[in-house]
KEKE-3310 file (N, C-alpha, C; in steps of 0.2 Angstrom, whole numbers, plus 5000, padded with zeros to 4 digits):
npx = (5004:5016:5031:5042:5049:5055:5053:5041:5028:5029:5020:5009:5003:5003:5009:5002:4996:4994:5001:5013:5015:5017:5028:5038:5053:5053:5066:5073:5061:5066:5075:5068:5057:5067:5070:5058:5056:5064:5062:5051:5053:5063:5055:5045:5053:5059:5046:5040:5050:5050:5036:5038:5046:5039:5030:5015:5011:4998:5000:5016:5015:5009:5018:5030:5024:5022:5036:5040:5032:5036:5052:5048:5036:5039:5047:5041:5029:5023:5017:5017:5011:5001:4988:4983:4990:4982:4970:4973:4978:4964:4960:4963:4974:4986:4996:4995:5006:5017:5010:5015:5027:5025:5022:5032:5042:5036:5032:5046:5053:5048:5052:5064:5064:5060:5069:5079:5075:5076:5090:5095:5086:5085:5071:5054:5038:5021:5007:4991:4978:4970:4961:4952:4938:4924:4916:4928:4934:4927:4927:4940:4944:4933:4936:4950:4945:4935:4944:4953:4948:4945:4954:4963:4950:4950:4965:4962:4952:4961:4971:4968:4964:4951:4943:4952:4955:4963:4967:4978:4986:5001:5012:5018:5007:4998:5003:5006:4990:4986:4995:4986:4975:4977:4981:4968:4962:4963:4957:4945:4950:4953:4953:4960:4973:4976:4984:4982:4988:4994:5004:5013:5010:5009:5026:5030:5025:5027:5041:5043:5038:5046:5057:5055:5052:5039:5023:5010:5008:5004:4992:4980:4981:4977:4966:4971:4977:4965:4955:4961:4966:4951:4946:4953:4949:4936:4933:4939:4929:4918:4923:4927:4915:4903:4904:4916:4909:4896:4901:4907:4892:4890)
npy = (4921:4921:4916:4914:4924:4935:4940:4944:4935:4928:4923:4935:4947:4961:4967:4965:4979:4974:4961:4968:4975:4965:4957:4964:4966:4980:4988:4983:4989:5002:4997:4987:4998:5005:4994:4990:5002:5004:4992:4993:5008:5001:4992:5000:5007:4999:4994:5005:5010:4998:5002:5010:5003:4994:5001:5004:4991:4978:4965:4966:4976:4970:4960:4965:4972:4959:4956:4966:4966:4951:4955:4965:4960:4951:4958:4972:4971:4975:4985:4996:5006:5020:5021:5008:5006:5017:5012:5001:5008:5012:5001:4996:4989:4994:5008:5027:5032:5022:5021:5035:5030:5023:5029:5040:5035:5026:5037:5045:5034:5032:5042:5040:5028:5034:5043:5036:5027:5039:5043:5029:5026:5038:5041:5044:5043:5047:5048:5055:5066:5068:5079:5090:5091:5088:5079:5068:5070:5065:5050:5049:5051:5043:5030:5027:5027:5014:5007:5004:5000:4990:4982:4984:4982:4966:4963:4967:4957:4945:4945:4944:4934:4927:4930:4925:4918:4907:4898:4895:4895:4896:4910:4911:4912:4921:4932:4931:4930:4943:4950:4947:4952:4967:4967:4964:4973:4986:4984:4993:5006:5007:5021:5031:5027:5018:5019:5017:5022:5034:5039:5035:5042:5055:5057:5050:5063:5073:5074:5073:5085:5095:5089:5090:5105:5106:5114:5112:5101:5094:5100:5095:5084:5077:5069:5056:5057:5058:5049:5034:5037:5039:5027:5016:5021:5018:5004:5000:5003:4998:4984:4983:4984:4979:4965:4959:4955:4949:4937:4931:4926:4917)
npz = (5095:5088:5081:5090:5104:5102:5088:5075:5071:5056:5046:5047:5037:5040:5055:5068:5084:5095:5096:5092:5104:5113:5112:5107:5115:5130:5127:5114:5104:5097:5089:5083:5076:5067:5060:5052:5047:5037:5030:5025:5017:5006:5001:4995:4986:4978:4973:4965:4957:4950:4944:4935:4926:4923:4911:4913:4912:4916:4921:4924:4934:4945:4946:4953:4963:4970:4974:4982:4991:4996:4998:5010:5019:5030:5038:5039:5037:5025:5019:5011:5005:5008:5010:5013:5026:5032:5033:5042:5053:5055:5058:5069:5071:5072:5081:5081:5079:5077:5061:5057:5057:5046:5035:5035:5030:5019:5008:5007:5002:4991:4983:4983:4975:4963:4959:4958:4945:4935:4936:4931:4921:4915:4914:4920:4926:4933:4937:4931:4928:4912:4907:4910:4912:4921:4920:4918:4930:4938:4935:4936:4950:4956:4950:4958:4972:4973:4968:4975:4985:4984:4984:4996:5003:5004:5008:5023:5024:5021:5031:5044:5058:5059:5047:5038:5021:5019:5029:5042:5031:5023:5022:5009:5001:5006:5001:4987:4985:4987:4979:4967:4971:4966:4957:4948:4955:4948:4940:4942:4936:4925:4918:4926:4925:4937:4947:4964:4977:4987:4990:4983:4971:4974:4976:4965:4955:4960:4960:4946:4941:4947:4940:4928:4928:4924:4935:4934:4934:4943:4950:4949:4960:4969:4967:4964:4977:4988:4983:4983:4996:5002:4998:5006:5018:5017:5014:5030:5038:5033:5033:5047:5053:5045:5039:5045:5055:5051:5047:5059:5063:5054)
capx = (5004:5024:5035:5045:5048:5059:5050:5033:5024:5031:5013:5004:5005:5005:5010:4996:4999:4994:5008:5019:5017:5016:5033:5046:5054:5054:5072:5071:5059:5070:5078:5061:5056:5071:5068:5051:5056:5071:5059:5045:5056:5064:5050:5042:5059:5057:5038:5042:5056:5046:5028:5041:5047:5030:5027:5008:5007:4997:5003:5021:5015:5007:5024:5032:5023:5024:5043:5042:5028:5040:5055:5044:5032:5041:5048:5038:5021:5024:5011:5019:5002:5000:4979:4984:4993:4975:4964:4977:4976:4957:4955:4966:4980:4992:4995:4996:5014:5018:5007:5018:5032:5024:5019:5037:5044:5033:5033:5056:5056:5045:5054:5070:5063:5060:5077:5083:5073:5079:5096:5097:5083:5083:5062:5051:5031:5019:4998:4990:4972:4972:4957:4949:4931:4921:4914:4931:4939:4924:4928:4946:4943:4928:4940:4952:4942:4932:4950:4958:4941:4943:4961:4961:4946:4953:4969:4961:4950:4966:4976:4964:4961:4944:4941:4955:4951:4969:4968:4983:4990:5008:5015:5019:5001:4994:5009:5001:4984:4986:4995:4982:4970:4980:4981:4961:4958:4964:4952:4943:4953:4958:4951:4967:4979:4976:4988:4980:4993:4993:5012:5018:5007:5015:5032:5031:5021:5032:5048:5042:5036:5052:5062:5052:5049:5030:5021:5003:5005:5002:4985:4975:4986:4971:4961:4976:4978:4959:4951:4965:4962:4945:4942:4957:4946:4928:4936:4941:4924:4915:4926:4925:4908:4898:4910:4918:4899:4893:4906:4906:4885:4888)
capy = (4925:4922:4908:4915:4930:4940:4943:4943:4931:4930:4922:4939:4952:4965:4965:4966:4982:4968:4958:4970:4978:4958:4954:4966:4970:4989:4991:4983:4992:5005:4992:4984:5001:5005:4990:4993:5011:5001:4989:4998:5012:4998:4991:5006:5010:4994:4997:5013:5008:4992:5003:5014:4998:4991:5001:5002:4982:4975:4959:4967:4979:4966:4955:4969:4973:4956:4955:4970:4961:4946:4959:4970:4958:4947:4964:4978:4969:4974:4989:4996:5010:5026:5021:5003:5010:5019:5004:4997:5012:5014:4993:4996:4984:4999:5014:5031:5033:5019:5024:5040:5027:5018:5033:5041:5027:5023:5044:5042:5027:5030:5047:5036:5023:5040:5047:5029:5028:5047:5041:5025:5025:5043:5041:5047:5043:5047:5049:5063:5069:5071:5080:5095:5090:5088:5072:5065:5072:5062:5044:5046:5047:5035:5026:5027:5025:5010:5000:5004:5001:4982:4980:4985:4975:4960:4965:4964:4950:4940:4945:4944:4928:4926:4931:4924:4913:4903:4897:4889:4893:4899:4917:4915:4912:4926:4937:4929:4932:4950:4951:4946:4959:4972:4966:4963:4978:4991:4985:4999:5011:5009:5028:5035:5021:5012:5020:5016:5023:5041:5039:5033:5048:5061:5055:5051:5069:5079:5071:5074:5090:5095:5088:5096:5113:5107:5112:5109:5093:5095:5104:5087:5077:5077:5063:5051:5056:5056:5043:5029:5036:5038:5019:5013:5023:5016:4997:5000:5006:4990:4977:4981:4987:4975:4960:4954:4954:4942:4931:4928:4922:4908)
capz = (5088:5086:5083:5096:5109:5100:5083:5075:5066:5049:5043:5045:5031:5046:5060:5076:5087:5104:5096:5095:5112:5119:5109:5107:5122:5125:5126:5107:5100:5092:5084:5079:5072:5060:5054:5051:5043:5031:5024:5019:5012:5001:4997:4991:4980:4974:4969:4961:4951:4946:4941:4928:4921:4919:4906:4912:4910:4924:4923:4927:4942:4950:4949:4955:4969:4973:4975:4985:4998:4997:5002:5014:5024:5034:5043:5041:5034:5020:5017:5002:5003:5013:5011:5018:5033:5034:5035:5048:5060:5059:5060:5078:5070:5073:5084:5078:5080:5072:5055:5053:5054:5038:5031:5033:5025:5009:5003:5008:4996:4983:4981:4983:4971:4957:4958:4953:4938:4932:4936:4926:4915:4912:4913:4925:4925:4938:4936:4931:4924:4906:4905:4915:4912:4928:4921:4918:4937:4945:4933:4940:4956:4955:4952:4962:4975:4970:4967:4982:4992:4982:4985:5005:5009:5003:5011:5027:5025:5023:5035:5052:5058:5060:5043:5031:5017:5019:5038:5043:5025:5021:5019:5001:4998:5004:4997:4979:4984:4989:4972:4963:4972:4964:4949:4947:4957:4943:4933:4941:4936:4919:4917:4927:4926:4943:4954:4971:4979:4988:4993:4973:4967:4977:4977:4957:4954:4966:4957:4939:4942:4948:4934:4920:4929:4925:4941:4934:4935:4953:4951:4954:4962:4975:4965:4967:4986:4991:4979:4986:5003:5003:4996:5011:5024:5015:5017:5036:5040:5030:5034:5055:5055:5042:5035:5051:5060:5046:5045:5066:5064:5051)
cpx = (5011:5028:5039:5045:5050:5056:5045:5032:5024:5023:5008:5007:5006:5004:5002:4998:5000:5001:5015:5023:5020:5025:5038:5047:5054:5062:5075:5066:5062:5071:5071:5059:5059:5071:5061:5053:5061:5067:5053:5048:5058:5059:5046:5047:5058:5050:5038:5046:5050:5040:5031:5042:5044:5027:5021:5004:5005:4998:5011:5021:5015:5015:5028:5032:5022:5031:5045:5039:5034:5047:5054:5040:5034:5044:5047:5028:5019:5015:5011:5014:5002:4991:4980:4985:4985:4971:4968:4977:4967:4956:4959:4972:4988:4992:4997:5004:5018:5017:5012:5025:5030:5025:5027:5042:5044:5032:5041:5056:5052:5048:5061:5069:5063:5065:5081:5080:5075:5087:5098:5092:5083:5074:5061:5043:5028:5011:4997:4983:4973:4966:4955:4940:4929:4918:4921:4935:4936:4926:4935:4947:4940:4931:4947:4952:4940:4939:4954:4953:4942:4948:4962:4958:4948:4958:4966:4957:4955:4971:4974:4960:4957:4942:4946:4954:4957:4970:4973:4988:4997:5011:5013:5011:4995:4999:5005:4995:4984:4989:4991:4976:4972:4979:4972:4959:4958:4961:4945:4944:4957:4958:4957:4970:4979:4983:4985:4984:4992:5000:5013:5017:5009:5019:5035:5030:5027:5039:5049:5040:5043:5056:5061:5049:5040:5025:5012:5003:5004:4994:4978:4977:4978:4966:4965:4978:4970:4955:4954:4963:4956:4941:4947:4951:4938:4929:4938:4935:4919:4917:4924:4917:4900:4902:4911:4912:4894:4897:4907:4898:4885:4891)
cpy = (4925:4916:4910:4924:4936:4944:4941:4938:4932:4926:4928:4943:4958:4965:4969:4970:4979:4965:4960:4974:4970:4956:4955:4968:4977:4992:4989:4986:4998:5003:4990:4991:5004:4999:4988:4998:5005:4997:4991:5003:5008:4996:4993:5008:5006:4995:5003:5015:5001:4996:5008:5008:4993:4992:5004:4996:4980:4972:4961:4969:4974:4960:4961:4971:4966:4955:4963:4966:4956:4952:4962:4965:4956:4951:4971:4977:4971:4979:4992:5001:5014:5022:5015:5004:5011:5016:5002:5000:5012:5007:4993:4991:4988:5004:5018:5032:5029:5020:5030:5035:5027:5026:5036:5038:5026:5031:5043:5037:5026:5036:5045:5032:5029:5043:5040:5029:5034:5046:5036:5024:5030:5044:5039:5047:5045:5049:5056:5062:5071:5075:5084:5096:5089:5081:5068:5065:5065:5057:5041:5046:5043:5029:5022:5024:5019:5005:4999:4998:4991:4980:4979:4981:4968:4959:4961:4958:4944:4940:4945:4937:4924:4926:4928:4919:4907:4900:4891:4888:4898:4905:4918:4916:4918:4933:4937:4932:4940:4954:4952:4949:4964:4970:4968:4972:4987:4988:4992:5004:5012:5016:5032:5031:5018:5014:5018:5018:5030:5043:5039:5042:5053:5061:5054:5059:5074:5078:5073:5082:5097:5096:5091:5104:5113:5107:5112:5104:5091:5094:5099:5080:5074:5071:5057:5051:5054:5051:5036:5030:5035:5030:5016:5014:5019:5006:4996:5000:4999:4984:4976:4982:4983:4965:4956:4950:4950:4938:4928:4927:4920:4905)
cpz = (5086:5087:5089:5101:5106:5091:5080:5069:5057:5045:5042:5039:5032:5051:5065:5081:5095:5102:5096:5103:5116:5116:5107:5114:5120:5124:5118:5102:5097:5086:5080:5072:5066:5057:5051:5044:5036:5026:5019:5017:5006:4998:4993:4985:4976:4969:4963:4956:4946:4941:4935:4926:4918:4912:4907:4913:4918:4927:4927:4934:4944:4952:4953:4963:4973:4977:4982:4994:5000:5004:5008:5022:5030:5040:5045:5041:5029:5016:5009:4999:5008:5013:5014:5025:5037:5037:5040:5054:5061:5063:5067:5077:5072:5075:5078:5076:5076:5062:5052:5051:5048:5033:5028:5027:5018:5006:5004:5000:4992:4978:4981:4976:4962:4955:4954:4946:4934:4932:4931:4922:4912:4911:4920:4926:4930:4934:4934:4926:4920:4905:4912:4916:4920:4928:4923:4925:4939:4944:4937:4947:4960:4955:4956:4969:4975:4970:4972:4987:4992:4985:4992:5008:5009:5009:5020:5030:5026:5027:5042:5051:5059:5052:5035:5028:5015:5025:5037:5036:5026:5021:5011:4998:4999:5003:4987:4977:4984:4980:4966:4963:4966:4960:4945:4950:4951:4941:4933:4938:4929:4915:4918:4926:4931:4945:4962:4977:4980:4986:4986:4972:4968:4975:4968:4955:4957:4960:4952:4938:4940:4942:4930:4920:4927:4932:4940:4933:4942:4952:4952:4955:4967:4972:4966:4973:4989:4988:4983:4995:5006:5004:5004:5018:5024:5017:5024:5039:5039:5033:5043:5057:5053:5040:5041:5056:5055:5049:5052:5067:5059:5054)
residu = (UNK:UNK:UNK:UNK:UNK:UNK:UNK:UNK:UNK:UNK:UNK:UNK:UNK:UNK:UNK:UNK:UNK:UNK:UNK:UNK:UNK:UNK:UNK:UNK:UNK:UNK:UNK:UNK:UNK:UNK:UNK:UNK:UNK:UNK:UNK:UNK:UNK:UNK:UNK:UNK:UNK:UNK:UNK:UNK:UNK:UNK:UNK:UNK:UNK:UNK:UNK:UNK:UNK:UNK:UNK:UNK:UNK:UNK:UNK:UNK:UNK:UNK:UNK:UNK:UNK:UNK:UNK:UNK:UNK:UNK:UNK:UNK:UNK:UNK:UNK:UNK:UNK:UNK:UNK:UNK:UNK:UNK:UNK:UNK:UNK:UNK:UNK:UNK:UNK:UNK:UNK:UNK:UNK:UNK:UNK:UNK:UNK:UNK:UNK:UNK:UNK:UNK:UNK:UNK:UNK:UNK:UNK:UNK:UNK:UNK:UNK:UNK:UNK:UNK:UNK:UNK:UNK:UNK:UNK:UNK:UNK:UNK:UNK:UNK:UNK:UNK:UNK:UNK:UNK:UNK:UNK:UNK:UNK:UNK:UNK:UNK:UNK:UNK:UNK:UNK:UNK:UNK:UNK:UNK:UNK:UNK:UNK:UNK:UNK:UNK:UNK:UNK:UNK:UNK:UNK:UNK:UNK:UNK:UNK:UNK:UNK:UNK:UNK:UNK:UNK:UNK:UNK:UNK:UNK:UNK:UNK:UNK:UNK:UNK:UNK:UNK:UNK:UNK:UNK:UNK:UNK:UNK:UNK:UNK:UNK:UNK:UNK:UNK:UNK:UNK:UNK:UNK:UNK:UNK:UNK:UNK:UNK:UNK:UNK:UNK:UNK:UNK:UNK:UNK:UNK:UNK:UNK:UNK:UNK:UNK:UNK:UNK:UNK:UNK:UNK:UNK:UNK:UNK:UNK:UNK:UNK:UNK:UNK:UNK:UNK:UNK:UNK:UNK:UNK:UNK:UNK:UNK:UNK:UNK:UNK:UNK:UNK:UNK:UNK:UNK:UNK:UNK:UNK:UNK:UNK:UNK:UNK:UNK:UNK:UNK)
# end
């Protein structure tokens, strides 16, 4: 699973918990880990600064969060998603311990990447439910859920090698394709905005909040953390459970 002894398999999009235990030594794995924590926090700062400069545009995010994959994979795997992370621990891709790593990481450097926007843009966005209706909560975290749920299971279908639709193909290519998840997967979501992101939502929201002393913008952050993780947990569940078990009897 590695060109060599010393570091992982720059072709996955995350790294494999077997590979890591078979591959770092253990008196480098600290090292392995701070670098681990280093790039998923930039990459998330990256993203976070990029999703204010977006504007909203899809087209932008999605370059965006490419240039973060591009930056993030090759050493962290480039999750870039507290509900990613998710799907990675349940699908057995990564211990427990390691996940707080990610975790710690992408909430650090999305609330790293919001302080830079406030700093040099002076602007500050983050998600938020315009409406207190009961039908409108559900639409937003319908969808939420629903785009994550699209976006994840791709994720994993292209990065497990029994099941990825590039076999024997390149990095950048499933950097692109993973891109283009994201991009298509907010088409669920054009009710909230298509954040898919727990980590952003928090770290944006907390940040904003803050800065305008408005603290109801909190009051249903909870559709942007459980919609995302709910669809990451519903894709982890899918992909190992129905997905993977077709796809080994044709």
């Amino acid at each position: 699973m590695s060109q060599d002894t010393k570091i992982i398999k720059r072709t996955q999009f995350t790294p494999q918990e077997s590979d890591i235990k078979n591959i770092i030594p253990t008196q480098g794995k600290s090292k392995e880990e701070m670098r681990i924590f280093l790039f998923e926090f930039f990459g998330m700062a990256l993203f976070a600064y990029g999703i204010i400069c977006s504007q909203g545009s899809d087209e932008f995010l999605a370059l965006f969060f490419f240039a973060s994959v591009c930056l993030a994979a090759p050493f962290s795997g480039a999750h870039v998603n507290p509900a990613v992370t998710l799907a990675m621990l349940l699908s057995r891709r990564i211990n427990f311990g390691q996940a707080v790593l990610y975790w710690l990481a992408q909430f650090s450097g999305a609330l790293c990447g919001a302080c830079c926007c406030y700093l040099i843009l002076n602007e500050v966005d983050s998600p938020q439910v315009k409406s207190t209706e009961y039908s409108w909560i559900l639409s937003d975290f319908s969808g939420e859920a629903f785009g994550t749920f699209t976006f994840i299971l791709f994720i994993l279908i292209q990065t497990d090698s029994e099941t990825t639709l590039t076999p024997g193909g390149q990095p950048m290519t499933t950097y692109v394709l993973v891109a283009l998840a994201l991009y298509f997967s907010r088409g669920f979501t054009f009710h909230s905005g298509g954040c898919l992101n727990p980590g952003m939502a928090v770290s944006l929201q907390l940040f904003q909040s803050f800065q305008t002393g408005d603290r109801q913008r909190m009051e249903f952050l909870w559709v942007f953390v459980g919609g995302p993780l709910g669809g990451g947990f519903g894709a982890s569940v899918f992909f190992e459970l129905f997905y993977k078990k077709q796809i080994k009897r044709l």
